[in-house]
C-alpha positions in Angstrom: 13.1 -9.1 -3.3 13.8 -6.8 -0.1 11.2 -5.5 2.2 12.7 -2.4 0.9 11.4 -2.8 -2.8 8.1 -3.6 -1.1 8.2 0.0 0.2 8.7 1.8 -3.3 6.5 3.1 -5.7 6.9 2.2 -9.4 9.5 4.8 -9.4 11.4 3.5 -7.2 11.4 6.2 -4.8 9.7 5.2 -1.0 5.9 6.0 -1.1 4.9 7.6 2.3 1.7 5.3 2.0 3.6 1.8 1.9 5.8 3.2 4.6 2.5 4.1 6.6 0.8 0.9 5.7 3.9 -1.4 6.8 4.7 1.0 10.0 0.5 0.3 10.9 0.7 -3.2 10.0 3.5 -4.0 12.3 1.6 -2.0 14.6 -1.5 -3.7 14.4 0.2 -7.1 14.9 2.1 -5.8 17.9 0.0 -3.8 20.1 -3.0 -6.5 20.4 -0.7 -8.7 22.1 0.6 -6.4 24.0 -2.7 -5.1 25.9 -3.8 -8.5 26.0 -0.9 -9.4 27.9 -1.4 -6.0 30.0 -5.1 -7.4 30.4 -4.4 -10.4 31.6 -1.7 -9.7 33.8 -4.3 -7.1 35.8 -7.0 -9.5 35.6 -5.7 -12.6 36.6 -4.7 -14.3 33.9 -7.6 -14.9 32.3 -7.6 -14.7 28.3 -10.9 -14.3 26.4 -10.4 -16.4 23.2 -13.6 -15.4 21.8 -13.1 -12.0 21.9 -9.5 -12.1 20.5 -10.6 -13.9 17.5 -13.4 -12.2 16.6 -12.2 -8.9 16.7 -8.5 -9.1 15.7 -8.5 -10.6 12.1 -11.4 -8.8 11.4 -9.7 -5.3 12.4 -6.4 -6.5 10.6 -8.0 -7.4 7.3 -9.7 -4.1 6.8 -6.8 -2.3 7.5 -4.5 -5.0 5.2 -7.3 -4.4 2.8 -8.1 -1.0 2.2 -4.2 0.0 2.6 -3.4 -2.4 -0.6 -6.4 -1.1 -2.3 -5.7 2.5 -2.2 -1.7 1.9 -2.9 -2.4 -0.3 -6.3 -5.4 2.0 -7.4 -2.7 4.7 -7.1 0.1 2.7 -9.2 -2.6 1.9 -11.4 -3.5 5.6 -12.2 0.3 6.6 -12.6 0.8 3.5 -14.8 -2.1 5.1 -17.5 -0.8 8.7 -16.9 2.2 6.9 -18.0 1.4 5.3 -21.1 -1.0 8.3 -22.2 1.9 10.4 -21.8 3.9 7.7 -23.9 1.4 7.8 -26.9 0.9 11.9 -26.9 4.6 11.9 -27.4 4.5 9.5 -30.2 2.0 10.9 -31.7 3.7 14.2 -31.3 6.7 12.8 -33.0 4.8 11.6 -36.1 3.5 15.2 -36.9 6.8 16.4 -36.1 8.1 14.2 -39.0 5.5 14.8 -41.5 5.1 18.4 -40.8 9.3 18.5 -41.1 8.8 16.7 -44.2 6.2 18.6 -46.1 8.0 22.1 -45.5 
């Protein structure tokens, strides 16, 4: 599997929220270390380890989280629009074939 099939909806087309939600992620990882380097390069050197592990995971999970959340409860809903769709159809085609074969 490709980072690009992670990207795609069930479809198969790119889903502007996976793209969002691996653009943020990366993001999220990246930028931290970045102004804690900045930080510590002003200040001396000094890194506050507390502080970095407290609020870093915590900040990465929600946004991990909720991301994930929203893009499955999405797949989820277009999975059942799916297989109503599916069944209306065959229903459909039934009558069809009974009405076609009364007449």
């Amino acid at each position: 599997m490709s980072l690009s099939n992670a990207l795609r909806n069930i479809s198969g087309d790119f889903e502007i929220g996976r793209v969002l939600l691996a653009g943020s992620g990366l993001a999220a990882v990246i930028t931290p270390i970045v102004f804690e380097f900045a930080d510590m390069s002003h200040n001396g050197w000094h890194f506050d380890v507390t502080a970095w592990c407290v609020a870093y995971p915590g900040g990465l999970a929600a946004l991990a989280g909720i991301g994930v959340f929203a893009i499955g409860n999405k797949d989820k809903s277009v999975a059942v629009a799916r297989s109503t769709q599916a069944a209306t159809n065959a229903t459909q085609a039934v009558t069809d074939a009974v009405t076609g074969a009364a007449a």
